[in-house]
C-alpha positions in Angstrom: 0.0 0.0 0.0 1.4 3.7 -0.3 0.6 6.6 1.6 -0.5 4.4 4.6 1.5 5.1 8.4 2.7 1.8 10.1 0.0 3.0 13.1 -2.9 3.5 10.4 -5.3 1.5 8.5 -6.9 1.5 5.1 -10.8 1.7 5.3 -13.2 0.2 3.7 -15.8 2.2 3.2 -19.9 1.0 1.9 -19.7 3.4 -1.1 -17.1 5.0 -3.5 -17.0 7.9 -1.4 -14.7 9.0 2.1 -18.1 10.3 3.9 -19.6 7.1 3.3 -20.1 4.9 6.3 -16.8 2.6 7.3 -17.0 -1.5 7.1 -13.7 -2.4 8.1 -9.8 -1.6 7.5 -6.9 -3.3 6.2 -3.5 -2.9 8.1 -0.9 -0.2 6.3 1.4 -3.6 4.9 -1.6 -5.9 3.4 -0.6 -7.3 0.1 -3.1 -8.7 -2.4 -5.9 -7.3 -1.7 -8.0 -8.2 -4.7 -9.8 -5.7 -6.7 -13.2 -6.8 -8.2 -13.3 -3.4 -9.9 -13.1 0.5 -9.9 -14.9 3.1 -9.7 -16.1 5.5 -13.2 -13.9 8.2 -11.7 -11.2 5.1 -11.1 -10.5 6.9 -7.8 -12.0 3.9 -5.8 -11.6 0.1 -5.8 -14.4 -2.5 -5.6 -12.9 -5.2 -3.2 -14.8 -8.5 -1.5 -15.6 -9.0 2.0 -17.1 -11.9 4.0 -20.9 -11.2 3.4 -20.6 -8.5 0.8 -18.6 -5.9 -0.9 -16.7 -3.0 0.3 -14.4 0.1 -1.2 -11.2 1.5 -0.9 -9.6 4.3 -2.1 -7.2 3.7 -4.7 -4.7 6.3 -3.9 -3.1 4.2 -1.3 -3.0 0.8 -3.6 0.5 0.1 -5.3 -1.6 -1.5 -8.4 0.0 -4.9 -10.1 -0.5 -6.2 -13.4 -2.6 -8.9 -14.3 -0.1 -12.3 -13.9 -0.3 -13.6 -17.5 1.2 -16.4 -16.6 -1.8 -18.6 -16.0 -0.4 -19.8 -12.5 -2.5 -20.5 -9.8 -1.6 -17.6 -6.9 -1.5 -18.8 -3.1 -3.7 -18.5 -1.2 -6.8 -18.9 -2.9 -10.2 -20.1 -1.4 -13.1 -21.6 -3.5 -16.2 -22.8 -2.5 -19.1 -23.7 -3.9 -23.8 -24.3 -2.9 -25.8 -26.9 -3.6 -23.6 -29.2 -2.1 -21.4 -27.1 -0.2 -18.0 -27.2 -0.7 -14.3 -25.7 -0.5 -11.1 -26.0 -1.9 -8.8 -23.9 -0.4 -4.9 -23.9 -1.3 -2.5 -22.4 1.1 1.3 -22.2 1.0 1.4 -25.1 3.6 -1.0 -27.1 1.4 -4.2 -27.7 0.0 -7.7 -29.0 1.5 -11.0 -29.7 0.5 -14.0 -29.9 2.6 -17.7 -30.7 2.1 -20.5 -30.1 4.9 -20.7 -32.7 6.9 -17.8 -34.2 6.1 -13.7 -34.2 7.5 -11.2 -32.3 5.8 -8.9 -33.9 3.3 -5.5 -33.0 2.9 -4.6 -33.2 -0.4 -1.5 -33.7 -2.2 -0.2 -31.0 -5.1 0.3 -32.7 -8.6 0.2 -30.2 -10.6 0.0 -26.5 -11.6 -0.4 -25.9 -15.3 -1.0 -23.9 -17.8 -4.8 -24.3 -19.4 -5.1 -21.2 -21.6 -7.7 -19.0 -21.1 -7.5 -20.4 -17.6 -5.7 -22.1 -15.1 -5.6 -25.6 -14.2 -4.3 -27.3 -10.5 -4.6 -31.0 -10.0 -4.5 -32.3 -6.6 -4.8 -36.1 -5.1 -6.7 -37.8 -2.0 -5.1 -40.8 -3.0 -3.6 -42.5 -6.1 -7.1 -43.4 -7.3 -8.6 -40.0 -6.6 -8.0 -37.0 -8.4 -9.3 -33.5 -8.3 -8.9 -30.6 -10.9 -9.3 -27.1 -10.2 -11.0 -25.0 -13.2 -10.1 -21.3 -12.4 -11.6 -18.4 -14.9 -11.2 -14.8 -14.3 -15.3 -13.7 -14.6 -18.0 -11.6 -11.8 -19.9 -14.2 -9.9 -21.9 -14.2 -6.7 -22.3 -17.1 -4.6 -25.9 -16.2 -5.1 -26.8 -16.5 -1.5 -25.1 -13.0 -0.2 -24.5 -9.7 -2.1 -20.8 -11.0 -2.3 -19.6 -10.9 -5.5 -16.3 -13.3 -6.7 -13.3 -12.6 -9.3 -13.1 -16.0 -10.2 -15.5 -19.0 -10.9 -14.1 -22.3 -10.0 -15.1 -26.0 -11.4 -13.9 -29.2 -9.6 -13.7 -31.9 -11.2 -13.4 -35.4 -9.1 -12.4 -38.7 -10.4 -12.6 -41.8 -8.7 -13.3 -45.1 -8.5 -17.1 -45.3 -7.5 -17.7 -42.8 -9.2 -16.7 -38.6 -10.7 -17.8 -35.8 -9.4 -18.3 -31.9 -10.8 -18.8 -29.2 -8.7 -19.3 -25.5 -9.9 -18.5 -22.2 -7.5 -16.4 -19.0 -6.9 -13.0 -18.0 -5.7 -11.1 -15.4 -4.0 -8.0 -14.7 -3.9 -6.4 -14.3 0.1 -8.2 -14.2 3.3 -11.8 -11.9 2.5 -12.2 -9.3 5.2 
């Protein structure tokens, strides 16, 4: 972030504006903080939060370029209704977890390149395989007024039978 003290925070605010009644904050060193989009004036940045959307000014963001490397970043959480579901890859691993149901640990295959997307292929086992379908596109989870930078397929194989679940993804912890 720029322009933000080490004893400071960056707001979030409800609307594009600074009067505009405060959500929540960032600390002055958070780093990828995902933008869903800006402003008309481009002088504020859409950004997700647990149970809905929030804003931030844009002045104090130090703005990357899109990765065009189709790489998977870390961390990134997906989930997913009707089941429920999540995927979520950390740099100490990846999980998946279902209601209901205990967490598997998953084991990293792969991350490769699957032009226009990207593609990461994890195992439970050596019989049971999941892919990870990540597109840049708007989404909602359709059950909050959260909206999502990514969609997110899973695909599982296995033995008694595969598996495809649809959802959305973030990038980071949501606020």
């Amino acid at each position: 972030m720029n322009g933000i003290a080490a004893n400071d925070t960056l707001n979030i605010r409800a609307e594009p504006n600074a009067s505009s009644p405060k959500l929540g904050s960032y600390p002055p060193f958070a780093i990828n903080i995902e933008m869903l989009r800006v402003s008309e004036d481009a002088k504020w940045g859409m950004i997700g939060m647990s149970e809905g959307n929030g804003w931030v000014a844009m002045r104090y963001l130090k703005v990357t370029p899109n990765d065009t490397s189709y790489t998977i970043s870390r961390p990134l959480n997906c989930s997913g209704t009707e089941p429920f579901w999540a995927l979520n890859m950390t740099p100490r691993g990846t999980e998946f977890t279902e209601l209901g149901a205990s967490r598997i640990d998953l084991k990293d295959i792969s991350e490769a390149v699957a032009q226009p997307g990207s593609l990461a292929k994890f195992e439970e086992g050596p019989t049971k395989i999941y892919s990870l379908m990540l597109e840049p596109a708007q989404c909602s989870d359709r059950m909050s007024d959260r909206e999502f930078g990514f969609t997110g397929r899973v695909f599982i194989e296995a033995p008694d039978g595969n598996r495809y679940l649809r959802g959305y993804c973030t990038m980071g912890a949501t606020r």
